[in-house]
VOBA-396219 format. One record per atom (N, C-alpha, C): residue in one letter; atom name; y, z, x. Coordinates in steps of 0.2 Angstrom, whole numbers, always signed. Example, Ala and Ser with C-alpha at 12.3 -4.5 7.8 and 13.67 -1.06 7.14 Angstrom:
(A; N; (-28; +39; +66))
(A; CA; (-22; +39; +62))
(A; C; (-16; +39; +66))
(S; N; (-11; +35; +64))
(S; CA; (-5; +36; +68))
(S; C; (+0; +39; +64))
//
This chain:
(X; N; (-190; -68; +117))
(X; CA; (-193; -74; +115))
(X; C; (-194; -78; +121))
(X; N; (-199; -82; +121))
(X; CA; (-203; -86; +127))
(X; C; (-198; -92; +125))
(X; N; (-196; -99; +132))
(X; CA; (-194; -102; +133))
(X; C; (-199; -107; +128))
(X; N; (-204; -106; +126))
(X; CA; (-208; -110; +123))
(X; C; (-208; -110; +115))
(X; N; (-204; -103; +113))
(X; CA; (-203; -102; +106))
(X; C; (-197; -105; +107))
(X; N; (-194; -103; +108))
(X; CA; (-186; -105; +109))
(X; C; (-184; -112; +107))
(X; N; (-188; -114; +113))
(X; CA; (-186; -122; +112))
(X; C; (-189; -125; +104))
(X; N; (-194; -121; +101))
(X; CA; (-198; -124; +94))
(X; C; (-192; -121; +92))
(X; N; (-189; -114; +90))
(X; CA; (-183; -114; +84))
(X; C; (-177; -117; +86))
(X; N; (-176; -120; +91))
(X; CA; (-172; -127; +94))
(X; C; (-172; -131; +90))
(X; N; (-178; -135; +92))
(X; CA; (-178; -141; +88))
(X; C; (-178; -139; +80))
(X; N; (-180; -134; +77))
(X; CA; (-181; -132; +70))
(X; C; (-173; -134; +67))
(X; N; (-172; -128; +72))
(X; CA; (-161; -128; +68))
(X; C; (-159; -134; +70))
(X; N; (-160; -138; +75))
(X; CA; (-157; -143; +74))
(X; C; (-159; -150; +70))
(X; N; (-164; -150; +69))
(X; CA; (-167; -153; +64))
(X; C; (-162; -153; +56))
(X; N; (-163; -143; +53))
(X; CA; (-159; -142; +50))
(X; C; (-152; -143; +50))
(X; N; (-149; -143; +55))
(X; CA; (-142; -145; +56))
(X; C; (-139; -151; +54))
(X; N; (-145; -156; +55))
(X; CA; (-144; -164; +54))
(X; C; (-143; -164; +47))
(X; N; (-149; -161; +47))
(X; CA; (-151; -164; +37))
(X; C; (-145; -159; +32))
(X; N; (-142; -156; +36))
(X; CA; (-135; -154; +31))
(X; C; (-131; -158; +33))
(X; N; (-128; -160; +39))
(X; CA; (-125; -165; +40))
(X; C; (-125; -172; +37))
(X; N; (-131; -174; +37))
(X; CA; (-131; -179; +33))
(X; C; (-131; -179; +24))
(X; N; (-134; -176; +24))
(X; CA; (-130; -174; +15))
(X; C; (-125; -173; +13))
(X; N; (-121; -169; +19))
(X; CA; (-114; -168; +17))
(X; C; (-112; -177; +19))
(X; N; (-114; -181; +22))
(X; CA; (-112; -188; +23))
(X; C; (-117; -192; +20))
(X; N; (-119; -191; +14))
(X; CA; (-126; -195; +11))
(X; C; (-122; -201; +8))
(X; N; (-118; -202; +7))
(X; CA; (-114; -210; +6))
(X; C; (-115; -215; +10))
(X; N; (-113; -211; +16))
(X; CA; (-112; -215; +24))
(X; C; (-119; -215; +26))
(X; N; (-124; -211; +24))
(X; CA; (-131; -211; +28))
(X; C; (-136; -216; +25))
(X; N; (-134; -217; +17))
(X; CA; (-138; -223; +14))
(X; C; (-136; -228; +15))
(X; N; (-131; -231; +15))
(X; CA; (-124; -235; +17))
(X; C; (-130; -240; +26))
(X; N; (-130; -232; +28))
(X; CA; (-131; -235; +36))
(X; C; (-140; -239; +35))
(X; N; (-144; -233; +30))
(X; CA; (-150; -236; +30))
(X; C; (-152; -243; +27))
(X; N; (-148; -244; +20))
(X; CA; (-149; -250; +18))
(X; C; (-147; -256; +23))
(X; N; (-142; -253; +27))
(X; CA; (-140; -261; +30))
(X; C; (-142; -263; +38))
(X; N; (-148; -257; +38))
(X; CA; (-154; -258; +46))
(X; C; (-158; -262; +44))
(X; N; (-160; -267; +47))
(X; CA; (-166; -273; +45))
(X; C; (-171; -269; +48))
(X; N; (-172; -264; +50))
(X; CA; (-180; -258; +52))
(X; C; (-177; -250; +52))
(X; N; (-186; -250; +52))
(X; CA; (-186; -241; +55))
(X; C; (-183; -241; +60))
(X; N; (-184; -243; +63))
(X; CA; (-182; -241; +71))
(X; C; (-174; -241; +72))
(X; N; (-171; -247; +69))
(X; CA; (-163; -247; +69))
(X; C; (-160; -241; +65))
(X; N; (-164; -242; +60))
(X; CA; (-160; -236; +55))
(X; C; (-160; -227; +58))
(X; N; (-164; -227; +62))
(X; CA; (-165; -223; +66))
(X; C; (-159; -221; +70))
(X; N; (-158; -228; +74))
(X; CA; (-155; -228; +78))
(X; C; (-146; -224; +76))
(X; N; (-146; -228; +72))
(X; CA; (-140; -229; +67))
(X; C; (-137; -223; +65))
(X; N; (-144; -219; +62))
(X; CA; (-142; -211; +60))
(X; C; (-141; -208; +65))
(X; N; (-143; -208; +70))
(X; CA; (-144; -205; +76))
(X; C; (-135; -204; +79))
(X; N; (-133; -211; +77))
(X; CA; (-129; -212; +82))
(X; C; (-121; -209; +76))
(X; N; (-122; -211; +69))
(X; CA; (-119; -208; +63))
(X; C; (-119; -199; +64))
(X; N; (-124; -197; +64))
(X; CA; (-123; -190; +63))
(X; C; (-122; -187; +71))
(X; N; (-122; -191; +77))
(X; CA; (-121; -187; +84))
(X; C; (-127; -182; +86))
(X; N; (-135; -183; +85))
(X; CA; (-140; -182; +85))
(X; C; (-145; -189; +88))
(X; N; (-148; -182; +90))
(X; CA; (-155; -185; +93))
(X; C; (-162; -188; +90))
(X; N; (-164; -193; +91))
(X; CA; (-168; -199; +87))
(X; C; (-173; -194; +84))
(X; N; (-177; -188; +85))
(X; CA; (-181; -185; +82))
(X; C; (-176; -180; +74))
(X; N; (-172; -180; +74))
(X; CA; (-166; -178; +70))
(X; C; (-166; -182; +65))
(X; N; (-164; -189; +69))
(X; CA; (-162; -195; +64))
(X; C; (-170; -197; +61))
(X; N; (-174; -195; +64))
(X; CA; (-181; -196; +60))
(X; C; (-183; -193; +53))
(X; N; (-180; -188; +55))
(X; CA; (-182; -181; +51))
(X; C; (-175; -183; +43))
(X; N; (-170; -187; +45))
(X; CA; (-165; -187; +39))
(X; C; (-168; -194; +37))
(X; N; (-171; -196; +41))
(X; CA; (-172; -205; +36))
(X; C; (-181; -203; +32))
(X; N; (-183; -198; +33))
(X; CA; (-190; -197; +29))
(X; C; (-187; -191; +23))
(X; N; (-182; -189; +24))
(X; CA; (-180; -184; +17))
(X; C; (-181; -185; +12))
(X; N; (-184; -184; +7))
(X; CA; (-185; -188; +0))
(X; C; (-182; -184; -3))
(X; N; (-180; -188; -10))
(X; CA; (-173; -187; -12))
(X; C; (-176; -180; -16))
(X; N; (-178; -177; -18))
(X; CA; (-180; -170; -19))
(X; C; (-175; -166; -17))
(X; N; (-175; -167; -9))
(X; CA; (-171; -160; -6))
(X; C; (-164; -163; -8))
(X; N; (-160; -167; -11))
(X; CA; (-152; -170; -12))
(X; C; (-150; -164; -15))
(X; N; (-156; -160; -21))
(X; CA; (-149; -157; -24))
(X; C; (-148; -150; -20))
(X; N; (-144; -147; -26))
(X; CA; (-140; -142; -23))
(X; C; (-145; -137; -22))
(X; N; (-150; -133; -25))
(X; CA; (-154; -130; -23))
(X; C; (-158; -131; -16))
(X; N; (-159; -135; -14))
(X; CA; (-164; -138; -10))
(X; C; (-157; -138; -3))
(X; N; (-150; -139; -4))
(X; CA; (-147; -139; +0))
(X; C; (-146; -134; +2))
(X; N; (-143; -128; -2))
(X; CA; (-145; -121; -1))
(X; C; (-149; -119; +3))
(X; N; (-155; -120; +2))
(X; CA; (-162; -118; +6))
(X; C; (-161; -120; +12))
(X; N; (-158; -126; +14))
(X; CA; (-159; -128; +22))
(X; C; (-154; -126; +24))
(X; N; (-148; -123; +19))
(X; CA; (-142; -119; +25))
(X; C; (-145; -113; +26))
(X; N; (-149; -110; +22))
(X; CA; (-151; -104; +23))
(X; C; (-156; -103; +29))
(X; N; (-159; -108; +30))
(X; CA; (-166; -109; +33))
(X; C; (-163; -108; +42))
(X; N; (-155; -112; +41))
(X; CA; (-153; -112; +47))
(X; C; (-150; -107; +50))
(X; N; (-145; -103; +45))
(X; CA; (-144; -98; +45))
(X; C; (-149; -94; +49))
(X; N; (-155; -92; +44))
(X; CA; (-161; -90; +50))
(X; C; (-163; -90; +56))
(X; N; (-162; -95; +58))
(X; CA; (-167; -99; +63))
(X; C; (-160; -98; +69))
(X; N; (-153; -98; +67))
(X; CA; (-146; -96; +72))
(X; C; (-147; -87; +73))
(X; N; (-149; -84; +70))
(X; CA; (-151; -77; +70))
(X; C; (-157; -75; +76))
(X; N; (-162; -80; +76))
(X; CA; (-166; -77; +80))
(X; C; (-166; -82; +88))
(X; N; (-161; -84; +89))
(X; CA; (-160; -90; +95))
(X; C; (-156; -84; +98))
(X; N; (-158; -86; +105))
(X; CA; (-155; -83; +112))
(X; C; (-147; -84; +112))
(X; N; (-148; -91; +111))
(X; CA; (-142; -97; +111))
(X; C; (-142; -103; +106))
(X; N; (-134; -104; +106))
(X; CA; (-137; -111; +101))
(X; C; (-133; -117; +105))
(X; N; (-136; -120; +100))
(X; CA; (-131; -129; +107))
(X; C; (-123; -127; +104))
(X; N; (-120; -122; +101))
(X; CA; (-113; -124; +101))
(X; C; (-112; -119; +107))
(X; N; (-115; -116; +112))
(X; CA; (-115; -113; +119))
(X; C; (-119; -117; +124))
(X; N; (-123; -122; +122))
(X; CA; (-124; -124; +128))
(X; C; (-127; -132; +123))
(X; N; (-121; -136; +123))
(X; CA; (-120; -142; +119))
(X; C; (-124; -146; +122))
(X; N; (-128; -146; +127))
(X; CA; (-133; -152; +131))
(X; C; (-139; -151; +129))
(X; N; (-140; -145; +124))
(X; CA; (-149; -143; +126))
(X; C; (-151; -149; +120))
(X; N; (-149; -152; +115))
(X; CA; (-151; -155; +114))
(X; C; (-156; -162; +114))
(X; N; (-154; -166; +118))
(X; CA; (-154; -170; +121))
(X; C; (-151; -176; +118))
(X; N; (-145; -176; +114))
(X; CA; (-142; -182; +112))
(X; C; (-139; -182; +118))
(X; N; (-137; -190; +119))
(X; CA; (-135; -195; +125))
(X; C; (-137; -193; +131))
(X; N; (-142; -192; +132))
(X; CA; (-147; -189; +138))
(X; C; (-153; -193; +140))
(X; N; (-157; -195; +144))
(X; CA; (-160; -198; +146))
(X; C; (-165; -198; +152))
(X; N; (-171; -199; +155))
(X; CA; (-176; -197; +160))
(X; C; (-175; -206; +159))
(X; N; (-174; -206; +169))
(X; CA; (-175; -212; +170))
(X; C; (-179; -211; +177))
(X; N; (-184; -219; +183))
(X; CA; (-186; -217; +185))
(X; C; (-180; -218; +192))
(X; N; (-184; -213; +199))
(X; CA; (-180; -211; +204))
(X; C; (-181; -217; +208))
(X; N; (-174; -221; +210))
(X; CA; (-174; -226; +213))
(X; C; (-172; -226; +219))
(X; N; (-172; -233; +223))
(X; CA; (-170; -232; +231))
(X; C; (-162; -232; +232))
(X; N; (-157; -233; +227))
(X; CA; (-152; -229; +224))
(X; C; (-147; -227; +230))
(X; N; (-141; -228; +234))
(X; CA; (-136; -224; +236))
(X; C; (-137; -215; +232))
(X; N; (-132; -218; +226))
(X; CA; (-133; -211; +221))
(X; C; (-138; -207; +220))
(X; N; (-144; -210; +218))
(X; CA; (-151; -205; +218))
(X; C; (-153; -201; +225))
(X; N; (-152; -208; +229))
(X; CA; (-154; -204; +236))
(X; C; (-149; -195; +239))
(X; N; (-141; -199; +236))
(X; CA; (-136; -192; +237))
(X; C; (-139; -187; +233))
(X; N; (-142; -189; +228))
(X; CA; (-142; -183; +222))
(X; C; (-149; -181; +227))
(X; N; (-156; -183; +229))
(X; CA; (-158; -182; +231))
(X; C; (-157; -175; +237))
(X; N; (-151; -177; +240))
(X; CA; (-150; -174; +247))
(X; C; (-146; -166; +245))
(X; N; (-143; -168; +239))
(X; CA; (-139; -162; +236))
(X; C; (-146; -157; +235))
(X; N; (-149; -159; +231))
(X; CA; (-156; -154; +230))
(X; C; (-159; -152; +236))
(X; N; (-159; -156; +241))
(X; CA; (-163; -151; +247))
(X; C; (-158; -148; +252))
(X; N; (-153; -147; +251))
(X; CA; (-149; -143; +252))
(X; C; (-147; -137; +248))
(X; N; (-150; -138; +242))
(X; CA; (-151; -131; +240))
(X; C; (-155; -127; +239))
(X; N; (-163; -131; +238))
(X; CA; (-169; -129; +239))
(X; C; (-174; -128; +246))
(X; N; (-169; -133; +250))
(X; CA; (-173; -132; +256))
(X; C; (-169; -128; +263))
(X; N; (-162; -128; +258))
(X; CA; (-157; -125; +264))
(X; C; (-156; -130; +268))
(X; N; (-158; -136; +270))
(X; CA; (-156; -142; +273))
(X; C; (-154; -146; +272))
(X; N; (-151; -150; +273))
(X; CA; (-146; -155; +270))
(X; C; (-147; -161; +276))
(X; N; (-151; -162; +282))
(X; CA; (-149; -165; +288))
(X; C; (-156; -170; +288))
(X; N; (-153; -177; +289))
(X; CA; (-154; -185; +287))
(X; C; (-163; -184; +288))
(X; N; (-163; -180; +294))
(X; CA; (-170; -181; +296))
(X; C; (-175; -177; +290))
(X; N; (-171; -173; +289))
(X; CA; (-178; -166; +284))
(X; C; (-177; -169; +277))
(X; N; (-171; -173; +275))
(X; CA; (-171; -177; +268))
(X; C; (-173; -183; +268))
(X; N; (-174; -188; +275))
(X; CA; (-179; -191; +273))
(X; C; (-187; -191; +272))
(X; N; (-191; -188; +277))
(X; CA; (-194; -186; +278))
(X; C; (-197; -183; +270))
(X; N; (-193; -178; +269))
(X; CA; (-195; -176; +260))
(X; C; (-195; -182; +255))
(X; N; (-191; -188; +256))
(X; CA; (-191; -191; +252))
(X; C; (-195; -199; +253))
(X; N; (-196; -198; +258))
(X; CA; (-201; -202; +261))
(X; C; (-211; -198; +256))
(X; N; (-209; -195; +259))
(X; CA; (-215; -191; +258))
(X; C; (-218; -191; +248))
(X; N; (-213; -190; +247))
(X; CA; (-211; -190; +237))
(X; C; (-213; -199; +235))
(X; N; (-209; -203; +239))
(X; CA; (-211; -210; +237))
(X; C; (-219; -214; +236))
(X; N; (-220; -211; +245))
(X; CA; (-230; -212; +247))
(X; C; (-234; -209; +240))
(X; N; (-230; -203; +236))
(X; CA; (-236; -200; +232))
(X; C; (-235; -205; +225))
(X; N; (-228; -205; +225))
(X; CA; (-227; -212; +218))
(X; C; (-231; -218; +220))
(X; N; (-230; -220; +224))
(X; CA; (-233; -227; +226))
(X; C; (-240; -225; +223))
(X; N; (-243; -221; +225))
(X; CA; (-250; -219; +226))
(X; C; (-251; -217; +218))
(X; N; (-247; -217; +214))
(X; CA; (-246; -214; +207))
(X; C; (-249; -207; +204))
(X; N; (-247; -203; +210))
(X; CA; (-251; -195; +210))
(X; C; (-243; -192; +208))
(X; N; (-236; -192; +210))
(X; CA; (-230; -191; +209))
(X; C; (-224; -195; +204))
(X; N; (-222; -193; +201))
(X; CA; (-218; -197; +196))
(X; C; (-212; -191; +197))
(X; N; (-205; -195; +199))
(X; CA; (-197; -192; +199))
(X; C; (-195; -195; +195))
(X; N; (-192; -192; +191))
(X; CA; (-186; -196; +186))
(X; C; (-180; -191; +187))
(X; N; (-175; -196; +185))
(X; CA; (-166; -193; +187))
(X; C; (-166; -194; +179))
(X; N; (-163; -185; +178))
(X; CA; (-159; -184; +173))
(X; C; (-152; -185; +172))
(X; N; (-149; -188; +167))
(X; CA; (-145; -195; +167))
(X; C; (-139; -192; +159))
(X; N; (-134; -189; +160))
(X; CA; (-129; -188; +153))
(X; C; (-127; -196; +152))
(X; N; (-128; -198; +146))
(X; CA; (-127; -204; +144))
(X; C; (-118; -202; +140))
(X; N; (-116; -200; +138))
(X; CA; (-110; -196; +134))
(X; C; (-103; -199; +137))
(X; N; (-101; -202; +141))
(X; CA; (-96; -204; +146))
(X; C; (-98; -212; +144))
(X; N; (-93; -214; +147))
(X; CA; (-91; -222; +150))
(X; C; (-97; -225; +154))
(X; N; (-99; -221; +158))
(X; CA; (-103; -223; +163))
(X; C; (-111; -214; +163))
(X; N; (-115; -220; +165))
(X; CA; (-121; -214; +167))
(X; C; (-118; -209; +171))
(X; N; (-120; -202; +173))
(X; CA; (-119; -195; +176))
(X; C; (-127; -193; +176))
(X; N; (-125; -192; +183))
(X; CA; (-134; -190; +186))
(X; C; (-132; -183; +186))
(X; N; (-138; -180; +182))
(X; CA; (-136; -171; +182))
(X; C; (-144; -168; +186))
(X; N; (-148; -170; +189))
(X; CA; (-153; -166; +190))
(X; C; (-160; -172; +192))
(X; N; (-167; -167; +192))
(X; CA; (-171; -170; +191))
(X; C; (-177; -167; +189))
(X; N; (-184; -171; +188))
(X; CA; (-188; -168; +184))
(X; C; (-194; -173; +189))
(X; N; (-199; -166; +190))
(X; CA; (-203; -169; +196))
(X; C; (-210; -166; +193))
(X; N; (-214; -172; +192))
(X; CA; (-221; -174; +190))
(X; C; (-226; -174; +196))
(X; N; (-230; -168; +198))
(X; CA; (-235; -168; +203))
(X; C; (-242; -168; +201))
(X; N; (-247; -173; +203))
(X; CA; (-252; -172; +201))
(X; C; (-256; -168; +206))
(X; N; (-261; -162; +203))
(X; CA; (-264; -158; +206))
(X; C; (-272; -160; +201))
(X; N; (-276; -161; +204))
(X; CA; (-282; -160; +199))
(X; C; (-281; -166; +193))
(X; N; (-284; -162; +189))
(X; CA; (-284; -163; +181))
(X; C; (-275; -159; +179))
(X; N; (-271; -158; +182))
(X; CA; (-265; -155; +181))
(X; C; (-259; -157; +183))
(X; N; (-254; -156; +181))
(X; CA; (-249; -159; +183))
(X; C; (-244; -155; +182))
(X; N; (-241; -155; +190))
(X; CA; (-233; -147; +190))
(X; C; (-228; -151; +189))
(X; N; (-224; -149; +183))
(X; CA; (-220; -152; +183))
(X; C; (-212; -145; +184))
(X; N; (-209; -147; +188))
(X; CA; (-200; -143; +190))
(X; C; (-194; -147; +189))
(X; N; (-190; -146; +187))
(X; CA; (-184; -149; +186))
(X; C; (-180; -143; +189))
(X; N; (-173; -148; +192))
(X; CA; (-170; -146; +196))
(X; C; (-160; -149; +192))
(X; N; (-159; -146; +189))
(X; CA; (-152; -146; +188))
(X; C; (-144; -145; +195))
(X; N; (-141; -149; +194))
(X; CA; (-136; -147; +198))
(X; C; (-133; -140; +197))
(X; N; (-131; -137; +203))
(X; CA; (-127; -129; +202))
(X; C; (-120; -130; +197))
(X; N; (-116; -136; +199))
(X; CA; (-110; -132; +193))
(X; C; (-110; -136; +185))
(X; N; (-119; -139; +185))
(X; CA; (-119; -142; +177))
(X; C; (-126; -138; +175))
(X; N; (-125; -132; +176))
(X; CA; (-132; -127; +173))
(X; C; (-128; -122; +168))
(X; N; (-132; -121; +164))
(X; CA; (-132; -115; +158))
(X; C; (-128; -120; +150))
(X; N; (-129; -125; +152))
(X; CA; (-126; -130; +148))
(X; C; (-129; -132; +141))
(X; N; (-136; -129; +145))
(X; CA; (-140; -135; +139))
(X; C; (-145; -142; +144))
(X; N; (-141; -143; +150))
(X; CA; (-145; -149; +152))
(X; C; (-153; -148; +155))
(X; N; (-154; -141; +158))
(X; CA; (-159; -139; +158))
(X; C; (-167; -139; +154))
(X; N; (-165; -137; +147))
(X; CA; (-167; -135; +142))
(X; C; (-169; -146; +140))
(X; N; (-164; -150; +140))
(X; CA; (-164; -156; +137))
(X; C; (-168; -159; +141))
(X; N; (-169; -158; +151))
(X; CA; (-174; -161; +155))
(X; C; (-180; -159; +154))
(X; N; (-181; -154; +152))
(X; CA; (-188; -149; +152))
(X; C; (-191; -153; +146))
(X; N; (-187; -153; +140))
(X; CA; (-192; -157; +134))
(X; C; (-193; -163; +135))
(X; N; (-187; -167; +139))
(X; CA; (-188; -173; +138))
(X; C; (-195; -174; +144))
(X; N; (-196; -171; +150))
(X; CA; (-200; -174; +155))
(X; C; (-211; -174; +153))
(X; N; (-210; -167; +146))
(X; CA; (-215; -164; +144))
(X; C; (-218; -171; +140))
(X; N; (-214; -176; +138))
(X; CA; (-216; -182; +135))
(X; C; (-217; -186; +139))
(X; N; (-211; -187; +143))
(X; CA; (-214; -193; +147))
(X; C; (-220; -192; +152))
(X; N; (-219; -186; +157))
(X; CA; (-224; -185; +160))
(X; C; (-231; -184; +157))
(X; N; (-230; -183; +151))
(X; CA; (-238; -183; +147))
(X; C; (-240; -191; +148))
(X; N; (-234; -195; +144))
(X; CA; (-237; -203; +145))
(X; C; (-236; -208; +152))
(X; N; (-235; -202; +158))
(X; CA; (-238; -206; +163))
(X; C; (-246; -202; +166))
(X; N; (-247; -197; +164))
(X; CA; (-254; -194; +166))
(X; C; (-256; -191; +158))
(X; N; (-261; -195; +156))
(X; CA; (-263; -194; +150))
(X; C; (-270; -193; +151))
(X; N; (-272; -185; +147))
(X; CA; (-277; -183; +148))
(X; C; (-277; -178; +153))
(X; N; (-271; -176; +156))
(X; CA; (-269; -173; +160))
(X; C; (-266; -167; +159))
(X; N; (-265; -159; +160))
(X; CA; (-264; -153; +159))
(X; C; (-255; -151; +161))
(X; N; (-252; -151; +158))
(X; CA; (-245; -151; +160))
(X; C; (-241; -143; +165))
(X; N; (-241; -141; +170))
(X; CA; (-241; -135; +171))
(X; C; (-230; -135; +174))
(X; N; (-228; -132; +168))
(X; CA; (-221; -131; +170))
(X; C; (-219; -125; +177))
(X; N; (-216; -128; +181))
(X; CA; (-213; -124; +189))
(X; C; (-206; -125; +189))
(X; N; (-201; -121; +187))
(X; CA; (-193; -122; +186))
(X; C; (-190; -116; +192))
(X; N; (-185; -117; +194))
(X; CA; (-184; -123; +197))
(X; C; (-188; -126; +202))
(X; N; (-186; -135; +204))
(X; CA; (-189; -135; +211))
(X; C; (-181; -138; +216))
//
């Protein structure tokens, strides 16, 4: 299965996952919708009630009451059950790839991002020494400025405090754009991978629009 199928019976089952979950809490989920003053909070709310990702919670506040009963709830365990059959993996093995409490923010002049920066060229560039990681990041910022390059820090929201796990890097080439994400070595095979990849595929779409998106992992 292509990392590109993959990721669709990802979102699929997890989608499916929700909308059991919320049925099996359909008291507490109407409970939560009635008392959102909008879409958007009530979104939020499910999101944050069933421990899912806002496309999830979208997917349980558009349910119409059709699928409630038991037949129709059937169908969507079954569906899932499916859709766990043909996954490489699921998020109960790599719990981040969904991307609840996860986030793409952009690369700042930062203490932390600059470290996190230096970590990554020390394992891509085998160098870690002040001159060769400025110089690279010097270089990365000219092309931002120029708004040819877009870095974002991928960020676990899940804790007390933000955790910077990686990055995800938007190059414009042509009509094209190479995008690589670069995960830390001892937060890989988690899921965080897989959570930076989807989420960068959006954002990088809405900073070069009308632009070709060409995936290069790692960088």
């Amino acid at each position: 299965m292509t990392t590109t199928n993959h990721d669709q019976v990802l979102d699929r089952r997890e989608i499916a996952a929700a909308l059991l979950r919320a049925l099996e809490r359909r008291h507490e989920v109407l409970d939560a919708i009635v008392e959102s003053n909008d879409r958007a909070e009530a979104i939020t709310t499910i999101a944050g009630l069933l421990d899912t990702n806002e496309l999830c919670a979208e997917a349980v506040l558009n349910l119409p009451f059709r699928r409630l009963t038991k037949a129709e709830r059937k169908k969507i365990r079954e569906e899932l059950e499916d859709l766990d059959a043909v996954l490489t993996w699921t998020p109960a093995e790599r719990s981040y790839a969904t991307g609840a409490h996860f986030r793409l923010r952009p690369f700042t002049h930062s203490d932390e991002d600059r470290a996190l920066f230096a970590e990554r060229c020390a394992e891509t560039l085998g160098d870690d020494s002040n001159p060769k990681v400025d110089a690279e990041r010097e270089s990365g910022e000219a092309r931002i400025d120029d708004e040819s390059a877009v870095w974002l820090v991928a960020e676990d929201l899940s804790g007390a405090e933000p955790k910077s796990i990686g990055f995800a890097f938007g190059e414009l080439n042509g009509s094209e754009v190479d995008v690589a994400i670069w995960v830390r070595a001892n937060l890989r095979k988690q899921g965080y991978g897989t959570a930076t990849l989807k989420q960068a595929r959006t954002e990088l779409a809405a900073y070069f629009p009308g632009s070709t998106l060409i995936i290069r992992t790692p960088a």
